[in-house]
C-alpha positions as CSV (number, residue, x, y, z in Angstrom):
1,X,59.2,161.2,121.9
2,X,59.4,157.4,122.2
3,X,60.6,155.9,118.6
4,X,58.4,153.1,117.4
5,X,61.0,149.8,117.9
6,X,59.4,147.5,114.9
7,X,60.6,150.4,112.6
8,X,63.8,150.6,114.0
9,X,64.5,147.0,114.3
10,X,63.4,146.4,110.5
11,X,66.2,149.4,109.9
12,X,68.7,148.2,112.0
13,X,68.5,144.6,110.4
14,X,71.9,143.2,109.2
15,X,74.3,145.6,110.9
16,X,76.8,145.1,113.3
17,X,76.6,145.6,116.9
18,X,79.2,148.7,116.7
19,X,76.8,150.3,114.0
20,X,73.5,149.2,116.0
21,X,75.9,151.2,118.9
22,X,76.8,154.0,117.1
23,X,73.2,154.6,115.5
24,X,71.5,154.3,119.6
25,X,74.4,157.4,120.7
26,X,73.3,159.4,117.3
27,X,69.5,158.5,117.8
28,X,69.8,159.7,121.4
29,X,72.6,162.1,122.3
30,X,73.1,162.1,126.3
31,X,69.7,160.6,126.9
32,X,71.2,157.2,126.6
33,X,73.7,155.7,129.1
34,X,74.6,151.7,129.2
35,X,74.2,149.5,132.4
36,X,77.0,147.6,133.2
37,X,77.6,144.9,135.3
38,X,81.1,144.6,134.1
39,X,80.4,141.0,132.4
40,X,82.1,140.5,130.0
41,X,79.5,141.4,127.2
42,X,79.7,144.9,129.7
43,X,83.4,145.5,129.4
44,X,83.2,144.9,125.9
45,X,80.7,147.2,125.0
46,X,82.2,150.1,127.5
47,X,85.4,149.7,125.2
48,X,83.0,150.3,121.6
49,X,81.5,153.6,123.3
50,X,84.8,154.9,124.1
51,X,85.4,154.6,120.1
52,X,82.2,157.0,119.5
53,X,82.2,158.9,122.8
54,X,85.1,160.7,124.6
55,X,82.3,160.6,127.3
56,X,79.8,158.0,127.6
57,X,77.5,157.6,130.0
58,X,77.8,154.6,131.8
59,X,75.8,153.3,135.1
60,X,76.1,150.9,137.9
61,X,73.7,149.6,140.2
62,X,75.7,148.6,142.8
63,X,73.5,146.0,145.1
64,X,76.3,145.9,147.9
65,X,76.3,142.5,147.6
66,X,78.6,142.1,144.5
67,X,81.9,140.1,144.1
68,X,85.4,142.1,144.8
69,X,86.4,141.0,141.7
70,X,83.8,143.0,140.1
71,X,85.1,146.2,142.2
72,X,88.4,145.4,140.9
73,X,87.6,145.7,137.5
74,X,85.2,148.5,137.7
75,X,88.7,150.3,138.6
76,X,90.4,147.9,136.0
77,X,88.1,150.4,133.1
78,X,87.8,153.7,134.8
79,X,91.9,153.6,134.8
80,X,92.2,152.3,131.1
81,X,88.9,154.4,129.4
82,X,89.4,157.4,131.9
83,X,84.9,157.0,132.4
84,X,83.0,158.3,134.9
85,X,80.9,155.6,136.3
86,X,77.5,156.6,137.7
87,X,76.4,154.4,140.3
88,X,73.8,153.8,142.4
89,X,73.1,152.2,145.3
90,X,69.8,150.8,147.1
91,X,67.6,152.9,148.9
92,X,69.0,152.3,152.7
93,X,65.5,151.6,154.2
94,X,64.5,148.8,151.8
95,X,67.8,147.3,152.6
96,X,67.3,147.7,156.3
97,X,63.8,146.6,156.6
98,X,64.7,143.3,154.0
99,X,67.3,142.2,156.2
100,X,65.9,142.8,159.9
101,X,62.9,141.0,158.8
102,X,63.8,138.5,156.3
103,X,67.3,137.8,157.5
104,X,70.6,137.8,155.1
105,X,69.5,134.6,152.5
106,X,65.9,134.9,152.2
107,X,66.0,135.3,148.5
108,X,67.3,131.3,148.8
109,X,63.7,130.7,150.2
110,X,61.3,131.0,147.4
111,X,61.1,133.0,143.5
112,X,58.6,135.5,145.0
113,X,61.4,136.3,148.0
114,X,64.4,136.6,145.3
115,X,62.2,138.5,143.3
116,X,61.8,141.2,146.7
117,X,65.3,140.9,147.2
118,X,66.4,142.0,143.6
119,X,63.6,144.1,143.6
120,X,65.2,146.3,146.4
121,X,69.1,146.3,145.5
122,X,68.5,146.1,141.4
123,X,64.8,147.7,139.8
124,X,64.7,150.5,142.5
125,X,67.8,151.5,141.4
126,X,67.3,151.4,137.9
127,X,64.5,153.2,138.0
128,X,66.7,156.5,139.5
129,X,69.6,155.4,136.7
130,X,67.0,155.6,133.7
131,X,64.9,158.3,135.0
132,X,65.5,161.2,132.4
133,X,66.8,158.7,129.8
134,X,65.1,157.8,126.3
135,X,67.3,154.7,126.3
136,X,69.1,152.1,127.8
137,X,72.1,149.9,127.1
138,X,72.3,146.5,127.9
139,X,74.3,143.4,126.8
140,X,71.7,141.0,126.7
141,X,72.2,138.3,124.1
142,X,69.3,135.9,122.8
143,X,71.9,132.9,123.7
144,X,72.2,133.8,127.6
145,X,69.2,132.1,128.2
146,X,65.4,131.0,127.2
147,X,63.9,134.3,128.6
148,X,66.3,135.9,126.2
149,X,65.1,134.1,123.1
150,X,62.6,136.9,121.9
151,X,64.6,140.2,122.1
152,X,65.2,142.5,119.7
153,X,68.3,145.0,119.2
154,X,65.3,147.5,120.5
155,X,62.8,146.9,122.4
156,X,60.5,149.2,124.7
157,X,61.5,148.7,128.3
158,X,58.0,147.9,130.1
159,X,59.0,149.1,133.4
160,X,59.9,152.6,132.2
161,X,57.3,153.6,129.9
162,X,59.0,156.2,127.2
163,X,62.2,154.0,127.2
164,X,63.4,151.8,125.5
165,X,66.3,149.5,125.5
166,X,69.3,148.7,123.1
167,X,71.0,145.6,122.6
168,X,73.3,145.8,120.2
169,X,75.1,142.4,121.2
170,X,71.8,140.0,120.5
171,X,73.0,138.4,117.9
172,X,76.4,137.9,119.2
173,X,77.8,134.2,120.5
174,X,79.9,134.2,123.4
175,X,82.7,133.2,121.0
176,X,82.4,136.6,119.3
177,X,82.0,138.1,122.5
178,X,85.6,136.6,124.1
179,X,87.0,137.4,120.5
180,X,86.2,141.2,120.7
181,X,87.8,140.8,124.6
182,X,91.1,139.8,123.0
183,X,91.4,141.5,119.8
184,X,90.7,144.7,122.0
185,X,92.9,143.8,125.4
186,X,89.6,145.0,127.4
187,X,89.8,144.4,130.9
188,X,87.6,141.8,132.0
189,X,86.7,139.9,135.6
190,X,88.9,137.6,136.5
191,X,85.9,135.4,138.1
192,X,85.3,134.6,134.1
193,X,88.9,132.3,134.2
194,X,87.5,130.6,137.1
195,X,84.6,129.1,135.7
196,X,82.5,132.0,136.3
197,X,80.8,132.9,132.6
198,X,77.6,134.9,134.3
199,X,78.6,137.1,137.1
200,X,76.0,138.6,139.7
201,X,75.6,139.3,143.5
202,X,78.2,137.3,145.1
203,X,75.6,135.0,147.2
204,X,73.6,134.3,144.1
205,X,76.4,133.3,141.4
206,X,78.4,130.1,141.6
207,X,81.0,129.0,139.0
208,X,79.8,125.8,136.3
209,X,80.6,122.9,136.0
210,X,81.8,120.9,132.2
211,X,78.8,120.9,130.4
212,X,76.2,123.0,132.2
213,X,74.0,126.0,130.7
214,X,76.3,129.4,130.8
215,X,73.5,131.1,133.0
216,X,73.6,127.7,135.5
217,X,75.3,129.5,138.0
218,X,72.9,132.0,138.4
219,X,70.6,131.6,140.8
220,X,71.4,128.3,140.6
221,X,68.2,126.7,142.9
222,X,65.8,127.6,140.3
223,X,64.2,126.5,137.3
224,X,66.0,127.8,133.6
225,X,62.8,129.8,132.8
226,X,62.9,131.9,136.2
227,X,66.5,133.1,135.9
228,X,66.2,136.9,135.7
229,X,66.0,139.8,138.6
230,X,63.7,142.0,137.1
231,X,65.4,144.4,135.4
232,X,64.4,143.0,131.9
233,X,60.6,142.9,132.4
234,X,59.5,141.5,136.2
235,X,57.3,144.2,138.3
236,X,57.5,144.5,141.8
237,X,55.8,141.0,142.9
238,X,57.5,138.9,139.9
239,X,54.7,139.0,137.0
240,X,55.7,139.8,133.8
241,X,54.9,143.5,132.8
């Protein structure tokens, strides 16, 4: 049974993010698993589950398009948490049929064409990571960007009817995010010390310069307002659910 998130977010008002955490894994038992891109929101969250879980459920959606540094330290936190990383991969076909016919870039063409592109190697798969799930972690924080402004610590995922999604880091800055990193010794991707401070498909993500937006190197052709893949609220052909 779905929980109703404006009663949950009134409750879970003022606490932490490990006690927003730690209320999600007692709210939901093993019907909750976080997705992790291994950011470094991601690493640090893997490391507060391993304080309330000796097993936590933690997916990847693997696009097989990523950066080796991400691989690296995917390897990095199964060695140093001992996790068992569920990840999935994009339907072969989709793949296949995107790249005969589009060719290897055509998400650089137009929104609609990145949209199909993440649509294939990111929603698809989330859809088989979630299915079964009442919730969803994520390290989404309101200052990532402007489409970020409105979350909530929950919020009811509109692609997956039934589930919803936890945030427990929406409040956090990245200063308190690279302070938990430090305090904790968490393994984190090394693309972060070369001026990489949002991390996706290796095609899509560049490093920043002095001054830009955090998220700037993220699909960096397109307008601020554009910058997600879907997987926080885009359907199939871009809308907004």
């Amino acid at each position: 049974m779905a929980i109703d998130v404006e009663i949950a977010n009134r409750g879970l008002g003022g606490l932490t993010a490990p006690e927003i955490l730690q209320w999600a894994l007692e709210e939901f038992g093993d019907r909750i698993a976080l997705a992790s891109s291994f950011g470094a929101e991601d690493v640090a969250l893997i490391d507060m589950l391993t304080r309330f879980s000796k097993h936590p459920r933690v997916f990847v959606l693997d696009t097989g398009r990523l950066h080796e540094a991400t691989y690296e330290v995917m390897e990095r936190i199964r060695g140093r948490y001992g996790v068992r990383l569920e990840i999935y991969s994009p339907q072969r076909e989709g793949v296949e049929r995107l790249e005969r016919e589009e060719g290897l870039y055509s998400f650089r063409r137009s929104l609609e064409a990145r949209h199909a592109c993440c649509f294939i190697r990111k929603v698809e798969p989330l859809g088989r990571a979630v299915s079964g799930l009442g919730a969803w972690i994520t390290g989404m924080r309101r200052e990532q960007s402007v489409t970020r402004i409105q979350a909530e610590a929950v919020e009811n995922d509109p692609l997956h009817p039934g589930v919803v999604k936890v945030n427990p880091l929406i409040d956090w800055t990245t200063g308190q995010v690279w302070d938990y990193i430090h305090r904790h010794d968490v393994p984190y991707n090394t693309l972060h010390d070369m001026g990489y401070p949002s991390i996706g498909c290796e095609p899509c993500t560049r490093a920043i310069q002095a001054g830009e937006h955090p998220r700037a190197g993220r699909w960096w052709w397109e307008e601020p307002e554009q910058k997600e893949c879907g997987l926080h609220g885009l359907t199939e052909s871009g809308a907004r659910a």
